[in-house]
VOBA-1610 file (N, C-alpha, C; in pm, whole numbers, padded with zeros to 5 digits, always signed):
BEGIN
Unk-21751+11397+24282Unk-21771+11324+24405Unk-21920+11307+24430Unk-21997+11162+24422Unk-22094+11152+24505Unk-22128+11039+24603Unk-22181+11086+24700Unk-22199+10946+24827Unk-22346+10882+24779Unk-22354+10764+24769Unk-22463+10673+24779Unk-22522+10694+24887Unk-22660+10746+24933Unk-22675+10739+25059Unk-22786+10608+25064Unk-22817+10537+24926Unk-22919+10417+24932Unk-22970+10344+25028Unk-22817+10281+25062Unk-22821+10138+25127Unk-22780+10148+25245Unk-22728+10003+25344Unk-22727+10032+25474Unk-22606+10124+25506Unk-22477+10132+25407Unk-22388+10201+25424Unk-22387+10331+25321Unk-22296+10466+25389Unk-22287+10538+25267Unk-22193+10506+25172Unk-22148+10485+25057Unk-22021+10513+25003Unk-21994+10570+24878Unk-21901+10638+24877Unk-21818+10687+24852Unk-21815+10682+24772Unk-21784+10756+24566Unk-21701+10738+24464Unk-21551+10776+24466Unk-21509+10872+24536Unk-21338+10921+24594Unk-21309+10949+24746Unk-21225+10940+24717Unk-21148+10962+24854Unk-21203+11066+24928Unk-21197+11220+24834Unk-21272+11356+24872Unk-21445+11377+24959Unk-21486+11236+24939Unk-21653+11156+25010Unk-21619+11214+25155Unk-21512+11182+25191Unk-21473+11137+25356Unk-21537+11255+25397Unk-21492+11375+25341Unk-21492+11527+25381Unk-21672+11557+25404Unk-21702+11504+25272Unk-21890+11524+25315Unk-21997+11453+25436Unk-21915+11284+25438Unk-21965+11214+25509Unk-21913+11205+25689Unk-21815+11334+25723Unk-21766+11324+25847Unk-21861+11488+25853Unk-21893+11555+25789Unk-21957+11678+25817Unk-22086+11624+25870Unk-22129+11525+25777Unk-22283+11462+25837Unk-22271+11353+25964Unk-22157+11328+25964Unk-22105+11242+26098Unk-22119+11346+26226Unk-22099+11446+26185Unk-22025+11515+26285Unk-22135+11678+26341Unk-22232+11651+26255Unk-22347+11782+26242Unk-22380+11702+26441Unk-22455+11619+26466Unk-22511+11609+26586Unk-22389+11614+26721Unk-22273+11639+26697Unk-22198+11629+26789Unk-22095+11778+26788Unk-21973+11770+26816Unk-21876+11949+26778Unk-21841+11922+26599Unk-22013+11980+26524Unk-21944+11986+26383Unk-21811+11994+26373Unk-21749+11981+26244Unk-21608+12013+26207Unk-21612+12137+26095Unk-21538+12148+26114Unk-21422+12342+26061Unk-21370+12311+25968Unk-21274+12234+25964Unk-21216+12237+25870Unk-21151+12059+25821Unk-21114+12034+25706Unk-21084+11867+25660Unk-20950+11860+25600Unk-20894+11723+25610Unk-20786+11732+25555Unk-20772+11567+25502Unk-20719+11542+25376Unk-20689+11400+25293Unk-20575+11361+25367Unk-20569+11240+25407Unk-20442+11182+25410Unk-20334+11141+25285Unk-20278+11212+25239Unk-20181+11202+25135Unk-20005+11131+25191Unk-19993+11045+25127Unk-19851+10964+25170Unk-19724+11095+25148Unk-19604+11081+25150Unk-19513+11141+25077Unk-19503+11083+24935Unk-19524+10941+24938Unk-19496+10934+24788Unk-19606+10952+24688Unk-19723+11058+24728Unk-19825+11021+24654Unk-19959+10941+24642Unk-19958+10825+24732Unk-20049+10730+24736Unk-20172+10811+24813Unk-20264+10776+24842Unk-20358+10785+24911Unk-20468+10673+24961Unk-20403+10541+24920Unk-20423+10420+25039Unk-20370+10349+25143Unk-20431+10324+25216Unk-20367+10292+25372Unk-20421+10181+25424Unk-20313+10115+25527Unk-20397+10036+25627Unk-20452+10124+25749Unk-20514+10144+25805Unk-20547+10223+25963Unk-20560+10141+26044Unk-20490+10183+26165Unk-20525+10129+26328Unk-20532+10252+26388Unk-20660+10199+26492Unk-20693+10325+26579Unk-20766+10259+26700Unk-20787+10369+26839Unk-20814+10319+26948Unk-20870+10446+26979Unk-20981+10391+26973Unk-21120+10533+27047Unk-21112+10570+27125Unk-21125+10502+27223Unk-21094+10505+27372Unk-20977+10591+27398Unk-20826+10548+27351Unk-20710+10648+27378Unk-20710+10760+27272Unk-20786+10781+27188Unk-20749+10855+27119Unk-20637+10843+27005Unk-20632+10714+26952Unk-20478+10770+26855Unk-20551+10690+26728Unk-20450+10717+26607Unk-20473+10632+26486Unk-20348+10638+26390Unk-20309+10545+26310Unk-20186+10532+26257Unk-20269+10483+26140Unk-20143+10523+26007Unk-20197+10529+25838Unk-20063+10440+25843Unk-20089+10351+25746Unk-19944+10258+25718Unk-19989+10262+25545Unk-19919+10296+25458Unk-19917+10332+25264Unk-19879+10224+25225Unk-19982+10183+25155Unk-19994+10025+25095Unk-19910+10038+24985Unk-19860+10119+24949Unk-19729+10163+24817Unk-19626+10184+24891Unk-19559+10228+24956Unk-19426+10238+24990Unk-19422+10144+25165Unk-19502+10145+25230Unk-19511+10113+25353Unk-19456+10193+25467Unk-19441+10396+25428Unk-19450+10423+25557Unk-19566+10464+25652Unk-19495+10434+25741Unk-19610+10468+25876Unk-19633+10578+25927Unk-19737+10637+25977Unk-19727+10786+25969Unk-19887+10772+26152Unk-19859+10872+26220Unk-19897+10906+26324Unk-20028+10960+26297Unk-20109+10983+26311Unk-20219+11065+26311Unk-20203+11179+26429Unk-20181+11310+26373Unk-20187+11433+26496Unk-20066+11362+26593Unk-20136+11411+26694Unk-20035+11378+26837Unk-20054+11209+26871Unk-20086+11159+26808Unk-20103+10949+26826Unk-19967+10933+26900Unk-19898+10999+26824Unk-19779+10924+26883Unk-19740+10886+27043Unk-19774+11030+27109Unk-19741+11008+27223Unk-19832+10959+27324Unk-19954+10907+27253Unk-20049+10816+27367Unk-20064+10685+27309Unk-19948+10640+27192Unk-19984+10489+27181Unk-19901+10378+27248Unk-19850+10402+27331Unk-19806+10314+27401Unk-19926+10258+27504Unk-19985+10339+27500Unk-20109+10318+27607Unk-20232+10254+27524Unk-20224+10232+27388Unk-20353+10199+27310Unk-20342+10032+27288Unk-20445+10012+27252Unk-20494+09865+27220Unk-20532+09878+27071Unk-20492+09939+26968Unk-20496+09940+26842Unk-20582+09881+26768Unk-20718+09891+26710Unk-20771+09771+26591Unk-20725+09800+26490Unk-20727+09764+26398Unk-20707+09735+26242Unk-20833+09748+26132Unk-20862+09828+26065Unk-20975+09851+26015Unk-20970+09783+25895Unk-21129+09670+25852Unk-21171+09631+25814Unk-21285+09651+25767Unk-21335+09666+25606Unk-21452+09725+25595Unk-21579+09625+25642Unk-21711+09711+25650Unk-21752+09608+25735Unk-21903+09512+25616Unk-21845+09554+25504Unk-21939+09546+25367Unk-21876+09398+25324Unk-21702+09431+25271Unk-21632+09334+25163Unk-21521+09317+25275Unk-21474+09380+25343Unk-21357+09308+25435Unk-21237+09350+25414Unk-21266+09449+25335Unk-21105+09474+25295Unk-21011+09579+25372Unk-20879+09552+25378Unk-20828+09691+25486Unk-20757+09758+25419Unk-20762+09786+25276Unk-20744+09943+25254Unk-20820+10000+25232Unk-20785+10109+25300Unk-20870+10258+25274Unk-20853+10393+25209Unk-20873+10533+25249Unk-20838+10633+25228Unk-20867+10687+25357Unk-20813+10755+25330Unk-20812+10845+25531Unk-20849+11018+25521Unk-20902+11024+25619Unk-20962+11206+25615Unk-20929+11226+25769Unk-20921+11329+25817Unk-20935+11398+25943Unk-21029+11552+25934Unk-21109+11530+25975Unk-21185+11645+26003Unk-21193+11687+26160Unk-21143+11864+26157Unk-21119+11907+26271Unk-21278+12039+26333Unk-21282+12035+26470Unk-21398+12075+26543Unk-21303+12215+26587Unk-21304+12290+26547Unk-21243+12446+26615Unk-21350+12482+26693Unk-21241+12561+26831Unk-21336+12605+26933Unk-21373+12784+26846Unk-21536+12790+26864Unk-21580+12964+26802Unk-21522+13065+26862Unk-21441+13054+26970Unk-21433+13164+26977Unk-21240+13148+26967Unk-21202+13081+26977Unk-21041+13044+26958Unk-20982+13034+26831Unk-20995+13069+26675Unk-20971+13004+26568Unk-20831+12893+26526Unk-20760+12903+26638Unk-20635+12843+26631Unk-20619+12747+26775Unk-20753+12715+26789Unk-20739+12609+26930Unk-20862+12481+26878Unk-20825+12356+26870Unk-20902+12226+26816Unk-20960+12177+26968Unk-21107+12164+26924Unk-21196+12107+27016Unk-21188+11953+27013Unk-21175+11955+26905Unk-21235+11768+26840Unk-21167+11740+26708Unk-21137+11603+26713Unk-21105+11560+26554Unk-21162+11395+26565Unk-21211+11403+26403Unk-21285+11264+26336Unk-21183+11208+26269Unk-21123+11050+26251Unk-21049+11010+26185Unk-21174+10962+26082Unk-21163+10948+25969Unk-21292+10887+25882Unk-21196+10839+25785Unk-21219+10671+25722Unk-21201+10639+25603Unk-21334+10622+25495Unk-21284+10549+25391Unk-21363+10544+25311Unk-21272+10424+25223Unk-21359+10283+25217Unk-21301+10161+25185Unk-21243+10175+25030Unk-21105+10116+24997Unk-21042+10111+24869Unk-21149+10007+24779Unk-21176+09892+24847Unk-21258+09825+24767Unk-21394+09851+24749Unk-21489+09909+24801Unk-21576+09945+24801Unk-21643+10049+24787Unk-21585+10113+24851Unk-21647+10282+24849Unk-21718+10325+25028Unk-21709+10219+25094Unk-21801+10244+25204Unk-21729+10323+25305Unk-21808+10442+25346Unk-21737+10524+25450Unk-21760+10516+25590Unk-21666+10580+25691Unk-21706+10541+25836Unk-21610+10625+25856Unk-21631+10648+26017Unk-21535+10681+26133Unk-21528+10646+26233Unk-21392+10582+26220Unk-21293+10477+26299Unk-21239+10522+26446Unk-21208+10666+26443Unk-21222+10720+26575Unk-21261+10878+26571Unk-21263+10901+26673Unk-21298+11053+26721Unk-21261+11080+26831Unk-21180+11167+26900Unk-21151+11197+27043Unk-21130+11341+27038Unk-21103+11438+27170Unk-21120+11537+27193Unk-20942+11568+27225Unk-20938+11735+27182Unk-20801+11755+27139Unk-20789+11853+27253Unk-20881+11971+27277Unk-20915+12062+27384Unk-20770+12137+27394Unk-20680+12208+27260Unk-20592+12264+27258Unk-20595+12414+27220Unk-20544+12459+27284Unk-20523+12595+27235Unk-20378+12589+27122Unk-20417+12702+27033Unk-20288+12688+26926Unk-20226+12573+26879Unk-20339+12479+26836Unk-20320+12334+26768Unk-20296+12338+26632Unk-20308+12466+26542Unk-20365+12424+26406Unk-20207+12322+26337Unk-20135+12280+26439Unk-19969+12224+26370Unk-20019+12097+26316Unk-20118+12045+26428Unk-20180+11929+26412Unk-20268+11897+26291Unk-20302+11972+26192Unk-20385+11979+26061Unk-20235+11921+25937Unk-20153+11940+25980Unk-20017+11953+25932Unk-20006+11793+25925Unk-20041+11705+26042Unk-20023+11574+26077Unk-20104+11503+26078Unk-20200+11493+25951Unk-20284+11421+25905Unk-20195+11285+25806
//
């Protein structure tokens, strides 16, 4: 795994990038603890993503089988979201790979402060994060589960 840090964007050679480039996303704000790949059931590890900053949610849709899958607790605040659709912002393309990196509170080890949704473009390599919102749970770690 290495990130280009050259040019105006970082990117990526694998999927595994996300994990380095949301630690450096995430150093000036509630670093993150711990990371997790978005892996399909069938294996794949490309996606379309929609997500909404503002509400907090993000959804993975598997460009190989086409299921849809929740990010964490998304589910139960997307009725309330306005969803975008991620597009890289290099080549345009909307598949990705997906990471979640989680912010544990220090003194709670089983309570989430914060989580980063971060992809990293299929066509390109270019990485970002698409949302971030605050989880402020005690005894969350189920939610690492629902990446």
């Amino acid at each position: 795994m290495a990130i280009d840090t050259s040019g105006a964007w970082w990117v990526g050679s694998s999927p595994g990038d996300i994990e380095e480039y949301l630690r450096a996303y995430s150093a000036n704000g509630y670093p993150m603890t711990l990371f997790r790949l978005a892996i399909c059931r069938c294996g794949s590890e490309t996606f379309r993503l929609e997500a909404d900053d503002d509400e907090g949610v993000a959804r993975r849709t598997c460009v190989k089988c086409g299921d849809a899958h929740f990010i964490c607790d998304s589910s139960e605040f997307w009725g309330d979201a306005t969803p975008e659709t991620f597009a890289c912002v290099e080549c345009e393309d909307t598949n990705c790979n997906v990471g979640v990196a989680f912010a544990l509170y220090d003194d709670s080890p089983s309570a989430i402060k914060w989580l980063y949704v971060g992809e990293r473009c299929a066509g390109c390599g270019v990485l970002g994060c698409m949302a971030g919102w605050r989880v402020g749970l005690d005894d969350a770690l189920h939610l690492l589960d629902q990446v």
